[in-house]
C-alpha positions in Angstrom: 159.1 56.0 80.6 160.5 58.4 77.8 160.1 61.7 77.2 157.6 61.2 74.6 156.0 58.8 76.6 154.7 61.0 79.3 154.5 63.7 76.3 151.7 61.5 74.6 148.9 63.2 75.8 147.6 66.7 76.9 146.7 65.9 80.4 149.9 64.4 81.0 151.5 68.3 80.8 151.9 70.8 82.7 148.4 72.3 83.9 149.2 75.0 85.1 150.0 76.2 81.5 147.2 74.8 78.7 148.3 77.1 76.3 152.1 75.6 76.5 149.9 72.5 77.0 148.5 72.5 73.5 152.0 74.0 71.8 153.3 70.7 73.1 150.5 68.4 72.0 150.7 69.8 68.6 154.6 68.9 68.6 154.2 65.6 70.0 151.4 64.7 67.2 153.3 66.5 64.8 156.3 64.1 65.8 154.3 60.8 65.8 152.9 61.9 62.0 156.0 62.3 60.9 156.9 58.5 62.7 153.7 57.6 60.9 155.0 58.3 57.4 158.2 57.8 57.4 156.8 53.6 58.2 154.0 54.4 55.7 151.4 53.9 58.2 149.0 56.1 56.2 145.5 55.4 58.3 147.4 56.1 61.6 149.3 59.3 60.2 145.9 60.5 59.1 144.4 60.2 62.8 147.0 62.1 63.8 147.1 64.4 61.4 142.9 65.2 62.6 144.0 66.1 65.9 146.7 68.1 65.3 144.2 70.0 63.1 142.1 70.6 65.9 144.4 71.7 67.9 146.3 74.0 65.7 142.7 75.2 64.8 142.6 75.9 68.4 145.8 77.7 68.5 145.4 79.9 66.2 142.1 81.6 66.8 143.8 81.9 70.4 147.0 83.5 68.8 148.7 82.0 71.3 151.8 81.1 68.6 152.0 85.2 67.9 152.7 85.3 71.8 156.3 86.2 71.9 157.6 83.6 74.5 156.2 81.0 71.9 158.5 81.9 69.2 161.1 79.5 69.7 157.8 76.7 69.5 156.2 78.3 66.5 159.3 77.7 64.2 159.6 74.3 65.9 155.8 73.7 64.5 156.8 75.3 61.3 159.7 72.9 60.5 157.4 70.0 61.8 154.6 70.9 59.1 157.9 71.5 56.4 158.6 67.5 57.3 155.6 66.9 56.9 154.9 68.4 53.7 157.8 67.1 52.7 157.3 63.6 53.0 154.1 63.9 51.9 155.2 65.3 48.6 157.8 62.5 48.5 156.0 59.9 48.9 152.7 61.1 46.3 156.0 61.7 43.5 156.6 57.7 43.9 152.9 56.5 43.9 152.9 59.0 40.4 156.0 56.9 39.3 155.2 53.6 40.1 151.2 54.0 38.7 153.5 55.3 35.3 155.4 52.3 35.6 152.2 49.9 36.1 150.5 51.2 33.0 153.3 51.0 30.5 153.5 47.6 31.8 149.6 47.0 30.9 150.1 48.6 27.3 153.4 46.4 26.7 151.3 43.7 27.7 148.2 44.8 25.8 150.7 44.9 22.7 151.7 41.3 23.4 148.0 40.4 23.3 146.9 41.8 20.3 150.3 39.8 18.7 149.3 36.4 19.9 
């Protein structure tokens, strides 16, 4: 078993430690979404991206991330999100570029219509 494997879920961590628990959890969804995208599995990407809501949700009212022996994990998260974001953006500027390409396609054949 990998790594990530045993990483997949919370109770599989450390329980001795739930907040390092959770700061894993989040980078282990944060990891799959990224997986997710990148194979433009959008419906699984967006379950994942519901729990790592929750659980960043979670973090945050707890501060745990302002903890200073979290630092090195909260700029991990950070860049995670940036990827995210990232291909996110990416991926909505080529949807925008092929729906321009589709309807100049539908006015050149609308033009073609009106000629025949």
């Amino acid at each position: 078993m990998t790594q990530a494997q045993i990483a997949e879920t919370p109770q599989n961590l450390d329980a001795a430690d739930p907040c390092r628990q959770m700061v894993a959890y989040i980078q282990n969804l944060l990891t799959r979404q990224i997986e997710r995208l990148r194979n433009y599995d959008i419906d699984g990407a967006v379950v994942l991206a519901e729990e790592s809501s929750r659980v960043a949700n979670t973090l945050a009212a707890d501060r745990v991330l302002e903890r200073p022996e979290f630092a090195q994990d909260r700029q991990r998260i950070q860049r995670l999100y940036q990827e995210v974001s990232l291909i996110i953006a990416t991926e909505r500027a080529e949807v925008a570029e092929k729906l321009r390409a589709i309807r100049r396609g539908i006015r050149t054949l609308g033009m073609y219509g009106k000629n025949a």
